[in-house]
MIKOLDREN-733428 format. One record per atom (N, C-alpha, C): x, y, z; residue in three letters; atom name. Coordinates in steps of 0.02 Angstrom, whole numbers. Atoms other than C-alpha are relative to their C-alpha. Example, Ala and Ser with C-alpha at 12.3 -4.5 7.8 and 13.67 -1.06 7.14 Angstrom:
2
45,-59,0,ala,N
615,-225,390,ala,CA
45,60,0,ala,C
-42,-59,-3,ser,N
684,-53,357,ser,CA
-39,55,37,ser,C
END
This chain:
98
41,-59,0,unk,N
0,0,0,unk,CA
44,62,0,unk,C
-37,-79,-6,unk,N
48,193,-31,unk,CA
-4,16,46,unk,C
8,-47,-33,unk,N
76,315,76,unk,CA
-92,43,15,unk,C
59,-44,-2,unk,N
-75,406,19,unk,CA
-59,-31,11,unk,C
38,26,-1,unk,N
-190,275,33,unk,CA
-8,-18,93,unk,C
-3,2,-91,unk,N
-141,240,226,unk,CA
5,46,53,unk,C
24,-65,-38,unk,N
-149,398,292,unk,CA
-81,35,-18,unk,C
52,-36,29,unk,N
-314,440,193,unk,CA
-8,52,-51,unk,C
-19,-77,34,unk,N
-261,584,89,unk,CA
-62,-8,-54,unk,C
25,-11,63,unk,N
-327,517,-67,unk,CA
-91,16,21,unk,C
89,-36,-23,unk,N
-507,551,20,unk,CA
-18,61,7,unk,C
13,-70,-33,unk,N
-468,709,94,unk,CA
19,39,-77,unk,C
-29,-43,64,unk,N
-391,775,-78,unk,CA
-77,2,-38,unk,C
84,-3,30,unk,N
-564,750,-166,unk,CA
-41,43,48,unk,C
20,-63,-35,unk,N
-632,849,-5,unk,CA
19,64,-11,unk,C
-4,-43,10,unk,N
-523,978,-17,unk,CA
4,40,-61,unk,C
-15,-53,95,unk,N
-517,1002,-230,unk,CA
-95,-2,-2,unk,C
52,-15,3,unk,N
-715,986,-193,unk,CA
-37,69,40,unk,C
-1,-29,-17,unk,N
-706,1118,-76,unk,CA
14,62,-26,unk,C
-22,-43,33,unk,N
-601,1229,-161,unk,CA
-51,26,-38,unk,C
50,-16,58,unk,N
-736,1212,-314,unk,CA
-53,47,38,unk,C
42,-16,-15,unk,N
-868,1268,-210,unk,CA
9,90,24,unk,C
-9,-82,-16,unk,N
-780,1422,-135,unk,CA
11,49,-59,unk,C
-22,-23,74,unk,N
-716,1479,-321,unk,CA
-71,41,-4,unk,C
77,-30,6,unk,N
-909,1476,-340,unk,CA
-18,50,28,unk,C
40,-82,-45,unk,N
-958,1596,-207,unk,CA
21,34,-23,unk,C
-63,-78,-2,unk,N
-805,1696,-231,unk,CA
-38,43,-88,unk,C
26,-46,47,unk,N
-876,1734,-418,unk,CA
-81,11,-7,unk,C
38,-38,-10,unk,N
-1027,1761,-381,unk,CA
-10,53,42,unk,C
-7,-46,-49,unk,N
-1001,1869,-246,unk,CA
32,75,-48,unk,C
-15,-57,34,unk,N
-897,1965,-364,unk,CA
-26,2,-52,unk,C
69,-22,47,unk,N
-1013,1973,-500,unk,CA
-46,64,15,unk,C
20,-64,-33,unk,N
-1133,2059,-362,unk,CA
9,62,10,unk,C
-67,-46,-20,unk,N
-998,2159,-326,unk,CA
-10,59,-37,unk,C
-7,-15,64,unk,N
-980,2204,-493,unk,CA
-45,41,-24,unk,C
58,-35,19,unk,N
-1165,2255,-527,unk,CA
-13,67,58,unk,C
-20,-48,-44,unk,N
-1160,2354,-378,unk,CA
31,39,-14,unk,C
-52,-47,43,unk,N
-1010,2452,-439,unk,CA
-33,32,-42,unk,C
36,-11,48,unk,N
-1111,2481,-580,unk,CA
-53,59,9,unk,C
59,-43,-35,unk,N
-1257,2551,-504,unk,CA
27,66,48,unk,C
-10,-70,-42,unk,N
-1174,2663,-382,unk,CA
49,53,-58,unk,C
-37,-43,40,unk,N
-1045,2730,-538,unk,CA
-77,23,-25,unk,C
52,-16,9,unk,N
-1207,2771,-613,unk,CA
-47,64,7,unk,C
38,-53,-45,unk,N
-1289,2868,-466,unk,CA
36,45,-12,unk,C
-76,-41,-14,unk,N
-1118,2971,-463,unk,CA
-18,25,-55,unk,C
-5,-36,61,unk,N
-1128,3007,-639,unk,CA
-69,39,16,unk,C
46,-71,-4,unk,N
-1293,3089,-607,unk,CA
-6,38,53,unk,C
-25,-66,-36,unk,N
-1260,3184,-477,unk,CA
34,18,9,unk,C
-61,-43,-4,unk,N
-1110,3253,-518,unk,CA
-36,36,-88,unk,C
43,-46,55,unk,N
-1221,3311,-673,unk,CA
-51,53,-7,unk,C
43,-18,-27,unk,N
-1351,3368,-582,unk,CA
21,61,42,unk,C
-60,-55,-21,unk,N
-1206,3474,-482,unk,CA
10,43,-71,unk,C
-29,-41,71,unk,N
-1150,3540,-650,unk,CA
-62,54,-13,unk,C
61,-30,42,unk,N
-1319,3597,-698,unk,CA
-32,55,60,unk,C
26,-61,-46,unk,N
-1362,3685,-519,unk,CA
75,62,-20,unk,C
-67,-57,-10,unk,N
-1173,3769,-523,unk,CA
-2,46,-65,unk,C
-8,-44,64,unk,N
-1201,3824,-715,unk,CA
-69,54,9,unk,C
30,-54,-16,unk,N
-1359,3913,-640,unk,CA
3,55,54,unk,C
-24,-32,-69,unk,N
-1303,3981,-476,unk,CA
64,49,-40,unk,C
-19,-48,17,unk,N
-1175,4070,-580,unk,CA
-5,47,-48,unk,C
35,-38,46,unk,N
-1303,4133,-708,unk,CA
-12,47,39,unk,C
25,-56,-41,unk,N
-1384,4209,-559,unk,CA
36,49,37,unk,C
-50,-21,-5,unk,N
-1232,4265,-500,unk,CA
0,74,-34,unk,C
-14,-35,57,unk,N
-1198,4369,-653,unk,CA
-64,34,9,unk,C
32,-56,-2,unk,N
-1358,4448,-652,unk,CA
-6,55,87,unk,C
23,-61,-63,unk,N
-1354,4503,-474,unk,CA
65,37,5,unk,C
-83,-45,8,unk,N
-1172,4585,-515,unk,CA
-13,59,-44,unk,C
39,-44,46,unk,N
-1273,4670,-652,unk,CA
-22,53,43,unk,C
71,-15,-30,unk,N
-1416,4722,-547,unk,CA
36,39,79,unk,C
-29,-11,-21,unk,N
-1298,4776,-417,unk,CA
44,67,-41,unk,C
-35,-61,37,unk,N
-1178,4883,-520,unk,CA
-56,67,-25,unk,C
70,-49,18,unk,N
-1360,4964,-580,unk,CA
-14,32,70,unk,C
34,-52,-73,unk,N
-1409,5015,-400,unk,CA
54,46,39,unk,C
-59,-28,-33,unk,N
-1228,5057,-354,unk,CA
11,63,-19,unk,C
-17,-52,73,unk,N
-1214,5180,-514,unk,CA
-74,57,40,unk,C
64,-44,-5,unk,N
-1388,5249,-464,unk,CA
-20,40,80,unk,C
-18,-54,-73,unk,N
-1341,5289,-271,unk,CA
47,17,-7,unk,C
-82,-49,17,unk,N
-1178,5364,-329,unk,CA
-40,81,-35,unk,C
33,-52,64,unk,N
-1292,5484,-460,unk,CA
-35,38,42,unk,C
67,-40,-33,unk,N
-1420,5518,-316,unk,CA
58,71,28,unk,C
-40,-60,-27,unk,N
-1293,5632,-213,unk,CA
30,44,-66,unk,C
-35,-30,56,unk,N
-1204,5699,-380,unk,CA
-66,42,-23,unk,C
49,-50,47,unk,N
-1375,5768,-456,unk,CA
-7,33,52,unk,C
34,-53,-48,unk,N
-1440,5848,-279,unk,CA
64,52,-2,unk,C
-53,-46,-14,unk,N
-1255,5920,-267,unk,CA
0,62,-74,unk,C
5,-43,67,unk,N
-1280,5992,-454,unk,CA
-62,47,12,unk,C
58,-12,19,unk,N
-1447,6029,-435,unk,CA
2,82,45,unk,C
0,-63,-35,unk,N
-1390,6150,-262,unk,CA
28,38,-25,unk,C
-34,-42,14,unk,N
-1254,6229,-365,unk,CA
-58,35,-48,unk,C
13,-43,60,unk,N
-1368,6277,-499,unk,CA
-70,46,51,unk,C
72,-55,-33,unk,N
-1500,6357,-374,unk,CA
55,50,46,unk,C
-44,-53,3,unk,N
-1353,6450,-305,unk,CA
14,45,-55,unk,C
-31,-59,54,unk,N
-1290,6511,-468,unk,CA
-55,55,-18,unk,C
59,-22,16,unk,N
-1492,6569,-483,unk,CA
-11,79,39,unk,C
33,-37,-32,unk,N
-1524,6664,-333,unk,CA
58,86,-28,unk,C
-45,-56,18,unk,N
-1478,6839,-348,unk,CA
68,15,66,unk,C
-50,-9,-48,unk,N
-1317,6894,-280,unk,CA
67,-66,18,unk,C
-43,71,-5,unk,N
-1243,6712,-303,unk,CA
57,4,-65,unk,C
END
């Protein structure tokens, strides 16, 4: 008799290359799962990092107009004091004696 036959091996070797098979199995399915998963969350990501894009390309539309809309009110309380200041010189230059 062999070695392998009197210690048992050749039994346990069929256990453990049947074993092996079985874990292989999980292991790719597991990563398969994995896999689709990955999938799905790259996915999500892609739309909301699109969805980002699309608020940030309006947030600095609105931006721009309130820089507008701003420079307009800025211009127009700069003007207010400038016309009253014109407006006293020219009622000075009016009265008599001015």
């Amino acid at each position: 008799m062999t070695d392998n036959t009197i210690n048992g091996w050749n039994e346990w070797s069929k256990h453990v290359l049947a074993e092996l098979k079985r874990l292989n199995t999980c292991y790719e399915t597991l990563e398969k799962a994995n896999s689709s998963e990955h999938i799905a969350i790259r996915d999500q990501i892609i739309a909301v990092k699109e969805e980002l894009k699309s608020d940030i390309s309006i947030s600095r539309a609105d931006i721009a107009v309130l820089k507008v809309k701003a420079g307009l009110w800025g211009a127009a309380a700069g003007a207010v004091p400038g016309i009253i200041a014109l407006i006293w010189y020219i009622v000075q230059l009016l009265q008599p004696g001015g």
